[in-house]
C-alpha positions in Angstrom: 12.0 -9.3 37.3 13.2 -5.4 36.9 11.3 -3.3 34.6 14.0 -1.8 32.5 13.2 1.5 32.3 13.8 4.0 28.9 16.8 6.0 28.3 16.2 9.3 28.3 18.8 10.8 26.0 19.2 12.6 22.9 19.5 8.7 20.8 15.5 8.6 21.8 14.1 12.4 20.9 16.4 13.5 18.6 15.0 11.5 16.2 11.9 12.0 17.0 12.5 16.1 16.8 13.8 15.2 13.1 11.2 13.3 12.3 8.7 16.4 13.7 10.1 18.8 12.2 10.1 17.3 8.9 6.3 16.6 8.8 5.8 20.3 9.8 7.7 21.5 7.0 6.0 19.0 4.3 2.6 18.7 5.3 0.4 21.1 3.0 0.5 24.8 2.9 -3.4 25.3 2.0 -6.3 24.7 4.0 -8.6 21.7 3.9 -12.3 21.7 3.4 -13.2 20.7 7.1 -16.8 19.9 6.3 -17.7 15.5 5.9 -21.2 15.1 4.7 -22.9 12.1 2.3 -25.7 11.8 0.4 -28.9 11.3 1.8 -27.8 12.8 5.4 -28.4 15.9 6.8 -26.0 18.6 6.6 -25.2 19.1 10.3 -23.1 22.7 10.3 -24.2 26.2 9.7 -25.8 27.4 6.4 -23.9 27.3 3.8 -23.4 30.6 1.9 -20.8 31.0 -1.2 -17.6 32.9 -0.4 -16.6 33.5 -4.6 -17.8 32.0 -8.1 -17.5 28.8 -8.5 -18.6 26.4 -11.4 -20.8 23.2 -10.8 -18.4 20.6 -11.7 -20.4 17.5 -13.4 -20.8 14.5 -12.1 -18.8 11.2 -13.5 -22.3 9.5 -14.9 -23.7 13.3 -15.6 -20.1 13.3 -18.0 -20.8 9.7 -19.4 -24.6 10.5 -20.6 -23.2 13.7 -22.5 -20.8 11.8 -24.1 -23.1 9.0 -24.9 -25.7 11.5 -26.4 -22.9 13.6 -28.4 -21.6 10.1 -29.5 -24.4 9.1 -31.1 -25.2 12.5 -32.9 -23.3 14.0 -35.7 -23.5 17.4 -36.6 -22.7 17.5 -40.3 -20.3 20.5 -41.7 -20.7 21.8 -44.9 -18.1 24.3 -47.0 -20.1 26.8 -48.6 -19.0 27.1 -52.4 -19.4 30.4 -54.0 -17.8 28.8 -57.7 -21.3 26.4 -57.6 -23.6 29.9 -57.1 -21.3 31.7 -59.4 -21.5 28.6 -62.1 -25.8 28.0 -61.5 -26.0 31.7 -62.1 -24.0 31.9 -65.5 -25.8 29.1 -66.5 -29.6 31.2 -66.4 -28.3 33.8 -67.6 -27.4 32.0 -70.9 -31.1 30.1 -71.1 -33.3 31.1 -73.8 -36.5 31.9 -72.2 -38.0 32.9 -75.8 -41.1 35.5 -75.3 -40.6 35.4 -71.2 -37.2 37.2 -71.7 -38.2 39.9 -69.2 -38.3 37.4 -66.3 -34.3 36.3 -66.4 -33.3 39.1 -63.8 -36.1 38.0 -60.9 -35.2 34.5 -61.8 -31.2 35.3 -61.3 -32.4 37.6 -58.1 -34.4 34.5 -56.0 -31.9 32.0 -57.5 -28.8 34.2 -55.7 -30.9 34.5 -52.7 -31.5 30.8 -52.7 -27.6 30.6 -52.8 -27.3 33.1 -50.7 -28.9 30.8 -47.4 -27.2 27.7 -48.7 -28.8 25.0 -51.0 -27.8 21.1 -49.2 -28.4 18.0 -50.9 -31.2 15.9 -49.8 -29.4 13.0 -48.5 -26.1 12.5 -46.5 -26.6 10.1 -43.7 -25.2 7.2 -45.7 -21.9 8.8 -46.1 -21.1 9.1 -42.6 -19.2 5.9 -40.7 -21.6 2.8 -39.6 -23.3 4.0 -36.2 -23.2 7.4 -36.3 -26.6 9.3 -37.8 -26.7 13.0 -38.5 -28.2 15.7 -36.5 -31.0 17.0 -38.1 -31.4 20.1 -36.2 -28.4 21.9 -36.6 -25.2 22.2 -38.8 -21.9 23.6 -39.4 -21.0 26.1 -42.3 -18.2 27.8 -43.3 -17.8 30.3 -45.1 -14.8 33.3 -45.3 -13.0 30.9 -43.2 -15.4 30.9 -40.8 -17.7 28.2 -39.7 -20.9 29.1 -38.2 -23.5 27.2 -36.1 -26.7 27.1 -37.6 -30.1 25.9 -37.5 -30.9 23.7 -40.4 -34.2 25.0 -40.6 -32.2 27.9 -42.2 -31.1 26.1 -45.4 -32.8 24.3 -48.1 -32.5 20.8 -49.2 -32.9 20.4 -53.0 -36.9 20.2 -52.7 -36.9 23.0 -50.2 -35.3 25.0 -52.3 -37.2 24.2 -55.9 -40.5 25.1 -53.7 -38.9 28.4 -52.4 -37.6 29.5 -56.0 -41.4 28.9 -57.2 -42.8 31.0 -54.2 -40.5 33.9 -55.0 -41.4 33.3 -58.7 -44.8 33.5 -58.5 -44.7 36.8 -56.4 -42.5 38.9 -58.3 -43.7 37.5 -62.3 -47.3 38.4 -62.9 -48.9 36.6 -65.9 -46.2 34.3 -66.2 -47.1 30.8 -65.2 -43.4 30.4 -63.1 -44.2 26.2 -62.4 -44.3 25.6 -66.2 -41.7 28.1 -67.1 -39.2 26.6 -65.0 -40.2 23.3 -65.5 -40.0 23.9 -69.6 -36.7 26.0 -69.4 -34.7 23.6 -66.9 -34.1 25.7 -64.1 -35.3 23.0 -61.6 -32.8 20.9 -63.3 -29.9 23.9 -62.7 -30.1 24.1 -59.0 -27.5 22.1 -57.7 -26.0 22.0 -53.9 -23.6 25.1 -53.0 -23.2 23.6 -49.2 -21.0 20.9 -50.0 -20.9 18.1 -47.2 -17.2 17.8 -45.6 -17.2 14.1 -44.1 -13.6 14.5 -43.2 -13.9 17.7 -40.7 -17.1 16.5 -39.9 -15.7 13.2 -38.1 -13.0 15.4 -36.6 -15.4 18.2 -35.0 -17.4 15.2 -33.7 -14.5 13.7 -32.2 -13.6 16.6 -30.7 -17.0 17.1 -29.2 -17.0 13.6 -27.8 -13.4 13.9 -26.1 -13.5 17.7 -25.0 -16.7 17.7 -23.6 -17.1 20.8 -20.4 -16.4 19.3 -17.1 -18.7 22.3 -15.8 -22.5 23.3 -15.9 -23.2 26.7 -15.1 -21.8 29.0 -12.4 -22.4 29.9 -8.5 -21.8 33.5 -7.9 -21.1 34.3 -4.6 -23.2 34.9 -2.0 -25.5 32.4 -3.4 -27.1 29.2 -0.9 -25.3 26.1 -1.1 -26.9 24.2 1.9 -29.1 25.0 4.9 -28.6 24.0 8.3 -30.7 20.4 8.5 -31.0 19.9 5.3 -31.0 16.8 3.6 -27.8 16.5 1.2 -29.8 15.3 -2.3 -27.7 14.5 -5.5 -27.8 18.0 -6.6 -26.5 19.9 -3.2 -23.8 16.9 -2.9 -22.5 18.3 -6.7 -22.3 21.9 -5.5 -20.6 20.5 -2.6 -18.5 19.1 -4.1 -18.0 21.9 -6.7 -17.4 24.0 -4.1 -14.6 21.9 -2.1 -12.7 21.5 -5.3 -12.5 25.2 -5.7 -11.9 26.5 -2.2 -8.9 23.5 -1.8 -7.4 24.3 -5.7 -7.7 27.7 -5.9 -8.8 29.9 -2.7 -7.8 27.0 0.1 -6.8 28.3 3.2 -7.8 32.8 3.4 -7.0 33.4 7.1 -3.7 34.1 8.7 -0.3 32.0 7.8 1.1 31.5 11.0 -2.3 30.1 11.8 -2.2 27.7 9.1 1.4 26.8 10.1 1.0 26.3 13.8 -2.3 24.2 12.7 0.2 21.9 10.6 2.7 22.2 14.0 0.1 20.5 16.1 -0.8 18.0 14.0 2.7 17.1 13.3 3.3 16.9 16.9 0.0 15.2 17.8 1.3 12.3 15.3 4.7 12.4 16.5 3.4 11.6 20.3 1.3 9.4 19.2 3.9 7.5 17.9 6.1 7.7 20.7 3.5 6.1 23.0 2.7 3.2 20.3 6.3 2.2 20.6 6.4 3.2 24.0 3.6 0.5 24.6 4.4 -2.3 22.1 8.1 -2.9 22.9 10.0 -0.2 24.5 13.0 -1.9 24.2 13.1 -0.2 20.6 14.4 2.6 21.6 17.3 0.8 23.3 17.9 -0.2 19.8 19.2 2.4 17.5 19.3 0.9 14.3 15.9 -0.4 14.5 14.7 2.7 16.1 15.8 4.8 13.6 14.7 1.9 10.5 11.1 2.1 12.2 11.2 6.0 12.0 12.3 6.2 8.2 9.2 3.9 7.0 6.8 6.1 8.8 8.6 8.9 7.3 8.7 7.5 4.1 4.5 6.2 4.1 3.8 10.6 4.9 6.1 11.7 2.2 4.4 9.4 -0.3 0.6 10.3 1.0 1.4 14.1 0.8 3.6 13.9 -2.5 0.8 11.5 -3.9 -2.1 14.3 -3.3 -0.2 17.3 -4.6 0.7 15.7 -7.5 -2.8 14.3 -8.3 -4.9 12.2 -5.7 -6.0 9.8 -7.8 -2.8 8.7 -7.7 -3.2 7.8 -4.6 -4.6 4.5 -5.9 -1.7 3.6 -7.5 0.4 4.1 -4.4 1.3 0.7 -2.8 0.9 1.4 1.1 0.8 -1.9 2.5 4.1 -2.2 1.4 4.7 -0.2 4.3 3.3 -3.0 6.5 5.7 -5.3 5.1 8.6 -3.6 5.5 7.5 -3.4 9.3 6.8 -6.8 9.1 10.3 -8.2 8.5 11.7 -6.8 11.6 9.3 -5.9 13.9 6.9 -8.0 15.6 2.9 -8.0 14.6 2.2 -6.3 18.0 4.1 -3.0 17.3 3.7 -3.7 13.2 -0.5 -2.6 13.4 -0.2 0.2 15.7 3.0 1.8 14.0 1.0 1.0 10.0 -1.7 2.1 11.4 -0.2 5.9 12.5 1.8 5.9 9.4 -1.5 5.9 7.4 -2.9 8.9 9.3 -1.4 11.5 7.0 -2.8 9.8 4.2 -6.5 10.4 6.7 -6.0 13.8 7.4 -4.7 15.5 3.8 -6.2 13.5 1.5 -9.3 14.4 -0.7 -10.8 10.9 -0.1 -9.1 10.1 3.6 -11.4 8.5 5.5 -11.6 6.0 1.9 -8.1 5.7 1.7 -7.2 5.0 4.8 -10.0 2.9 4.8 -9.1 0.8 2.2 -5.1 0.4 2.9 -5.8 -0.3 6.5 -7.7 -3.2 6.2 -5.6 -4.8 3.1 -2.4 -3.6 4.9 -3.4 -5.5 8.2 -4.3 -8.7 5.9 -1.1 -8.8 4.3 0.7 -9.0 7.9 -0.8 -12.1 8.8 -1.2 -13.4 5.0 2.4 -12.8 4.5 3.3 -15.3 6.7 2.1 -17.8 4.9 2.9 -16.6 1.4 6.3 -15.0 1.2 8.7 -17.1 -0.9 9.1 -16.3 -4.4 6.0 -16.4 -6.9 4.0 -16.8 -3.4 4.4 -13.5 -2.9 2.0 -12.4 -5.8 -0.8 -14.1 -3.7 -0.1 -11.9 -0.9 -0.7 -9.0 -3.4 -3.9 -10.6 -5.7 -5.5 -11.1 -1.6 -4.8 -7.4 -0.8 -6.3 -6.3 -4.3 -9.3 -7.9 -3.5 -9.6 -6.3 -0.2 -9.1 -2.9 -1.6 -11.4 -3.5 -4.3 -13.8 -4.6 -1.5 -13.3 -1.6 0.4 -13.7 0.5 -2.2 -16.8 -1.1 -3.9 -18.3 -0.8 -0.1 -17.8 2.6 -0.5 -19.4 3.5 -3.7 -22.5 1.6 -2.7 -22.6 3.4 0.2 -22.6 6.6 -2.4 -25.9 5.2 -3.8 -23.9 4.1 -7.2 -25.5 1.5 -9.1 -23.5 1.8 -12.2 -19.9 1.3 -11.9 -17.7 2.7 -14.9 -14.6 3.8 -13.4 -12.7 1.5 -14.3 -9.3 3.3 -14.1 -9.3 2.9 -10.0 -9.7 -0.5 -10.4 -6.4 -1.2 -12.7 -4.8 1.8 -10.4 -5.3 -0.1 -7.0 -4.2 -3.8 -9.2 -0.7 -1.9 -10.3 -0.1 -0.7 -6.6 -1.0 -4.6 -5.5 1.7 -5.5 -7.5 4.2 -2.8 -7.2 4.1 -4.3 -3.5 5.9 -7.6 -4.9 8.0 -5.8 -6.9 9.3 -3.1 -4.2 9.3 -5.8 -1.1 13.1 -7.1 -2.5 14.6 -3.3 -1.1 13.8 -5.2 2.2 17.1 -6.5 1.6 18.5 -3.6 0.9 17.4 -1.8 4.0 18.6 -4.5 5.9 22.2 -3.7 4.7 22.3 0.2 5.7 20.5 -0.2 9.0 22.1 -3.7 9.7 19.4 -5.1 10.9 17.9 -8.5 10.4 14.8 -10.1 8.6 13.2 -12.9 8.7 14.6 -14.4 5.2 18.2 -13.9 6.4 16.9 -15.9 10.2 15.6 -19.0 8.1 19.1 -18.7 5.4 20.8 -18.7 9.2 19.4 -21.2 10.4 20.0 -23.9 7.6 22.3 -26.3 9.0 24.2 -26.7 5.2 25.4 -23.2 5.4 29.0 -23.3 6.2 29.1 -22.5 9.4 27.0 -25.0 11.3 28.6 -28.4 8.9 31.7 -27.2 10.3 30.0 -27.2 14.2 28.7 -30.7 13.0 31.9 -32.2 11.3 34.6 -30.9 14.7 31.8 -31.1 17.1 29.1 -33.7 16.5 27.7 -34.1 19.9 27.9 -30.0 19.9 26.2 -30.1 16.8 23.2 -32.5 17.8 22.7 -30.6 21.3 22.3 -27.5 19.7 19.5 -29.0 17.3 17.5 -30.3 20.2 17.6 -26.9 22.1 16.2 -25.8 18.7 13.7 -27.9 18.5 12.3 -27.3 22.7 13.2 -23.3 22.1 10.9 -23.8 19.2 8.0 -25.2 20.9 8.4 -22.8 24.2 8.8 -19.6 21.8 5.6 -20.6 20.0 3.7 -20.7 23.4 4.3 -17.1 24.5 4.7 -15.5 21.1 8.1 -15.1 20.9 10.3 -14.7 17.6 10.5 -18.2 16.8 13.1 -17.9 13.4 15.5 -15.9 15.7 15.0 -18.2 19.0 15.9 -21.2 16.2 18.5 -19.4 15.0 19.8 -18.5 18.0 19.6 -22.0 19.4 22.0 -23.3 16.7 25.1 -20.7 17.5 24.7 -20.6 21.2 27.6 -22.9 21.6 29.4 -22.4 18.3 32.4 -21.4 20.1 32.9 -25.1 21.5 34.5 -25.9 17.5 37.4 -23.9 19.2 38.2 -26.6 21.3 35.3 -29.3 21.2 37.1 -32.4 22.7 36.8 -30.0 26.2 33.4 -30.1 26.4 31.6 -33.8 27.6 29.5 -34.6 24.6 31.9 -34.5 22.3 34.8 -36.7 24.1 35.8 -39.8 22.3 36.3 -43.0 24.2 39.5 -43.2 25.7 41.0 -39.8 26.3 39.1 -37.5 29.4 40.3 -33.7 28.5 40.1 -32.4 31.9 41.9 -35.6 33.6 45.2 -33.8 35.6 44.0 -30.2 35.1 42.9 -28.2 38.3 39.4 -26.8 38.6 40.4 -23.7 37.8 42.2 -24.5 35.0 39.1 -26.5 34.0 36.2 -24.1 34.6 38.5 -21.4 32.9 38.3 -23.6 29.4 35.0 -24.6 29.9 33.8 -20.5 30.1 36.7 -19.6 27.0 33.9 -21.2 24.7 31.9 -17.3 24.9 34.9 -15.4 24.1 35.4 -18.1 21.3 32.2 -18.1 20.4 31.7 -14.1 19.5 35.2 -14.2 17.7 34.1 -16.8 15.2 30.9 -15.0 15.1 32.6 -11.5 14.0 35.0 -14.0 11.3 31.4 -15.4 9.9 29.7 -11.6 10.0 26.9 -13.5 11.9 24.3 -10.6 12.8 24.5 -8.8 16.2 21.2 -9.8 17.2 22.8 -13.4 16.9 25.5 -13.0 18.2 23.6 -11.8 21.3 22.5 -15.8 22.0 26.4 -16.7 22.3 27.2 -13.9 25.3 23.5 -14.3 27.3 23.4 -18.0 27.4 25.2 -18.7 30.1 24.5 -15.4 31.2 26.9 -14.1 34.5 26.2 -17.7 36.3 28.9 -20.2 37.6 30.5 -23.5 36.1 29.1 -25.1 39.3 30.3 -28.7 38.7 34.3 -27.3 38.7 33.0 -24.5 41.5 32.0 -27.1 43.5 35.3 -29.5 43.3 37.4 -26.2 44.0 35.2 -25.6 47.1 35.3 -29.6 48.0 39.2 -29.3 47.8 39.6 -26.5 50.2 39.5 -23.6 47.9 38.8 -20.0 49.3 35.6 -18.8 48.0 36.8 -15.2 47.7 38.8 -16.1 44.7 36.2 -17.6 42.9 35.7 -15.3 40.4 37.2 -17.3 37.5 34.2 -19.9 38.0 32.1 -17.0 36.3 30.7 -16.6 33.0 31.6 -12.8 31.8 28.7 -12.7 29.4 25.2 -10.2 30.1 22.4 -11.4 31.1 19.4 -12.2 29.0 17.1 -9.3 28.1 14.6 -10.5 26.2 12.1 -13.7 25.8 14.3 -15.7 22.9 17.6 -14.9 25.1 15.6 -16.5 28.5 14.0 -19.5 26.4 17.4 -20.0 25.1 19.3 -20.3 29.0 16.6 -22.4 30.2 16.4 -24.9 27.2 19.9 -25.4 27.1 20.6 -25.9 30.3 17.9 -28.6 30.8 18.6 -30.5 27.5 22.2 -31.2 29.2 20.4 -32.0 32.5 17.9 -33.8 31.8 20.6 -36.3 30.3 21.7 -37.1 34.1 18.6 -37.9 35.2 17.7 -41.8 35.9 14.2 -41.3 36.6 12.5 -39.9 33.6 9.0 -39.8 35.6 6.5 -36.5 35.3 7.7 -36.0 38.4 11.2 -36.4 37.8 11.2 -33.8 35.1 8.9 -31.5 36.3 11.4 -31.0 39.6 14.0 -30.2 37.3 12.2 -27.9 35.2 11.4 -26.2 38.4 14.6 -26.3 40.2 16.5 -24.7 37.2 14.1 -22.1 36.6 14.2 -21.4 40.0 18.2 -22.0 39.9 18.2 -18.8 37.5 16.0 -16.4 39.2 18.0 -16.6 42.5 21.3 -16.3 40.8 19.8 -12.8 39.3 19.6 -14.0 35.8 16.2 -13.1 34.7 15.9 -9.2 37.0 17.0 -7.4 33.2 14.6 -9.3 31.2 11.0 -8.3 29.5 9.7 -11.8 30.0 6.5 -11.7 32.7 5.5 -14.4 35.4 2.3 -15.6 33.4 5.1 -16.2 30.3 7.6 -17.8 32.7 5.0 -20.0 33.8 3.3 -20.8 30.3 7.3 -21.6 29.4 7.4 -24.0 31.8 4.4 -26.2 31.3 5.3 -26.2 27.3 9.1 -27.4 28.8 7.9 -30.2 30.9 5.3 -31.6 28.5 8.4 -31.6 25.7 10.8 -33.0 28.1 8.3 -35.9 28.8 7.1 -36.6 25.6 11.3 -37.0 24.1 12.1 -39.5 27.5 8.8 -41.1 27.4 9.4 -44.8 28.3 9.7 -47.1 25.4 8.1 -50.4 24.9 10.3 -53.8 25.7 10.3 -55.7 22.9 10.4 -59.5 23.9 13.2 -62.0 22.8 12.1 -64.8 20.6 12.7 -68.5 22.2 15.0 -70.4 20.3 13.5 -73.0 18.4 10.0 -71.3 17.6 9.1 -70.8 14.3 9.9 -67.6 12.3 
């Protein structure tokens, strides 16, 4: 068999220049940090010295212990009142202090400076909501409109401050026992609270505190050490690693030369785009011979870089949320497994190189993509379909958790990646039905529209059945051997079934012309010349592809109808001509006009239904017996050229032929005699 060899012209690199050019202009226009390290490895690169300032960004459980330690801490604000000073001091200066008269202006002079600090009351934790307990360290006043942090140490409760008053008392009045004058007058009982307690701004500010809490903790100038050569990456250097990425790729990025930067994006573009060449190149060349699926595979990869670099720029972690292995399935549905992992696999490599967490990512949607190609198979009719996805969410939780133990995280809290990866699980059920859509702009054919083909209520086959029944029941028996022969090398089984069924569609044309579907007492081709005979016998191709164009049947179809027969000869009407004295040079008319099979379905399909009408003829139904003709037809087809375009290899040839004797023998198996009962014997 001929190794068909590639086209080279502008159908195959065009598109492929396209598709380079486009991943040069969108792939990012900043540098990457280009340093991979973990925690508890060393740091195998050159000492690392600070280029600029950068702050130390916190950590995710350094962020959740600040809040849980603001949360559980009020600081209480207080509006300072200058009407309650103004008020406590008209109020002394009215007291009749009898023979101690003299003392009202020091009294008036410590009680303003008492005022002056800020009197509080001396409880207030009991009016703050349930779970929440005052700090008693610092507070919140304002005054002139403007609130001040202070230490509480420098106000006074209502004790604080009748002690302080006394102290000030006793200084400045000599003689004058302050304690009982105070005590007899009522100017303990005068001193009231001027910091009045605000619960309502006091909640807010704490709120405030709890939500708006500094991502950062300090600064690194530069020219500051980050990490040395060797040294082990502890949780501290792995934040200012991290610190530092963040700045350099969101603010500095890439500080050498442009066209550098752009001829580095160049390269990688290119190195992807050859990369991808040779996966196709190596899977099934034959794709490129294919336009329409050429061009479909091209798009999806396209469209699997777009998303990874949109995804990033417009915030990585909604990368998460992105459903990849919906790219796998869209491959899926017309591309076999073989080229399906290779081409996901490139697609993701974007996603590897430009991402923030790469090597996670494309961790993560490389092993649930490549599930969900072999899980799909078994799940992917309605409701089904959300199995598929809940079996991919686990394995991206999976990966991910693999990860973050791997990170030395005990406590998980980010629970936000977890419903961000479960929405893009399911956004893959909801986004596989544009299947069907792509299927109508690049006309190309998926496996739902193979099995809705092959249903033999559809309109198309009950009218093969109803005008030609013995038609109708061969073509389901070279269904059912294709079947078992494409199952043994790994061939497309839906389209060989498929194609199976509408080989010989075109014998509703005329179907009395064709042996099994003769009805006793008429023979079609009695008084017609072998000419005339092989010549309707062949029309049933050309009949065939027009009632395939009336039904829209796909092309890929439509293919089984002009290869089954391939270029070979009518031989039983050849033979008669020859027999009868005809000239061999004017045999052309006993020749199919179709093409000869190209791939594995379109051989299994020649081979299985030429034997299912041989094997008819045969009287001996031995191993033997069918094993010759198994042989001798496969053998038939390789000297008449048939098989010299085709992809199918000897090892495949042979494995097809084993599966097609064992079939053939186990349907004309010899059957069991059952005995006629003597008359007269009992029942």
């Amino acid at each position: 068999m001929k190794k068909v060899r590639i086209e080279h012209t502008y159908r195959v690199y065009l598109p492929l220049i396209v598709l380079f050019v486009i991943l040069s202009a969108i792939f990012p226009r900043t540098g990457k940090f280009n340093y991979d390290y973990r925690k508890g490895s060393p740091w195998m690169y050159e000492t690392l010295i600070a280029q600029f300032d950068f702050p130390i960004i916190k950590t995710p459980a350094q962020l959740q212990q600040e809040r849980e330690s603001v949360g559980s801490s009020v600081i209480p604000y207080f509006q300072y009142s200058e009407e309650v000073a103004a008020e406590r001091v008209r109020l002394i200066e009215g007291l009749n202090l009898g023979r101690c008269q003299d003392a009202k202006p020091e009294i008036i002079k410590a009680v303003s400076e008492l005022y002056d600090k800020g009197i509080v009351a001396d409880a207030g934790s009991d009016i703050l909501a349930e779970g929440l307990v005052l700090d008693s360290n610092v507070i919140f006043v304002q005054k002139d409109r403007r609130a001040r942090k202070i230490p509480a140490s420098d106000v006074y409760d209502m004790r604080e401050a009748d002690n302080a008053l006394l102290s000030m008392l006793e200084e400045s009045l000599h003689g004058i026992n302050a304690d009982s004058l105070c005590r007899a007058t009522g100017i303990y009982d005068l001193l009231k609270p001027n910091l009045l307690f605000d619960r309502q701004t006091t909640e807010l500010v704490h709120d405030e505190a709890v939500n708006y809490i500094s991502p950062t903790s300090g600064v690194i100038n530069a020219g500051q050490l980050i990490v040395s050569s060797g040294e082990i990456i502890t949780a501290e250097i792995e934040q200012l690693l991290d610190s530092y990425k963040a700045e350099y790729e969101s603010s500095l990025g890439y500080n050498g030369p442009r066209a550098l930067l752009w001829f580095g994006n160049i390269l990688i573009a290119l190195t992807i785009v050859v990369i991808l060449y040779f996966a196709i190149f190596y899977t099934n060349y034959r794709i490129f011979g294919n336009f329409n699926e050429y061009i479909y595979l091209l798009v999806i990869f396209l469209l699997a870089s777009v998303l990874a670099i949109t995804m990033e720029k417009v915030g990585s972690h909604l990368l998460y949320i992105t459903p990849f292995t919906l790219i796998a399935l869209y491959l899926r549905a017309f591309f076999k497994k073989r080229v399906v992992l290779p081409v996901y696999t490139i697609s993701l490599l974007p996603l590897l190189v430009f991402s923030h967490n790469g090597v996670e990512l494309f961790m993560m949607y490389l092993t649930a993509g490549i599930v969900s190609i072999y899980v799909f198979d078994q799940f992917n009719k309605g409701w089904q379909q959300f199995i598929t996805a809940f079996i991919a969410f686990a394995i991206l939780v999976a990966v991910y958790f693999g990860f973050r133990f791997v990170d030395g995280i005990k406590d998980f809290n980010d629970y936000r990646t977890i419903l961000y990866l479960f929405i893009g699980s399911m956004l893959t059920v909801a986004g596989y039905p544009l299947i069907y859509l792509f299927e109508r702009i690049f006309m190309l054919v998926s496996d739902s529209r193979l099995i809705e083909l092959s249903d033999t209520n559809n309109r198309l086959l009950r009218e093969l059945a109803h005008k030609a029944p013995g038609t109708f029941q061969h073509s389901l028996q070279v269904m059912n051997i294709a079947d078992a022969a494409a199952r043994s090398i790994d061939a497309n089984v839906l389209l060989v079934r498929a194609g199976a069924l509408y080989h010989d569609i075109g014998k509703t044309a005329n179907p009395q012309c064709f042996i099994e579907n003769e009805t006793t007492g008429g023979k079609y081709h009695e008084g017609m010349s072998a000419k005339e005979s092989a010549a309707e016998i062949i029309k049933h191709v050309p009949d065939g592809m027009a009632i395939a164009e009336k039904f829209k049947l796909p092309g890929i179809v439509k293919e089984f109808i002009e290869t089954h027969h391939g270029t070979t000869c009518t031989s039983y009407f050849y033979n008669k001509y020859i027999n009868e004295g005809g000239d061999p040079n004017d045999a052309d008319v006993f020749f199919y006009k179709g093409r000869k099979p190209v791939t594995k379905e379109q051989i299994i399909i020649m081979l299985c239904d030429t034997l299912e009408a041989a094997s008819r003829s045969l009287k001996d139904y031995s191993a033997k017996s069918i094993s010759d003709l198994v042989e001798r037809i496969v053998r038939s087809k390789m000297n008449d050229g048939q098989f010299e375009d085709s992809d199918i290899t000897l090892k495949e040839l042979n494995t097809v032929k084993t599966v097609l004797k064992s079939y053939l023998q186990q349907i004309y198996h010899a059957r069991v005699a059952y005995p006629k009962r003597m008359s007269g014997a009992h029942r």
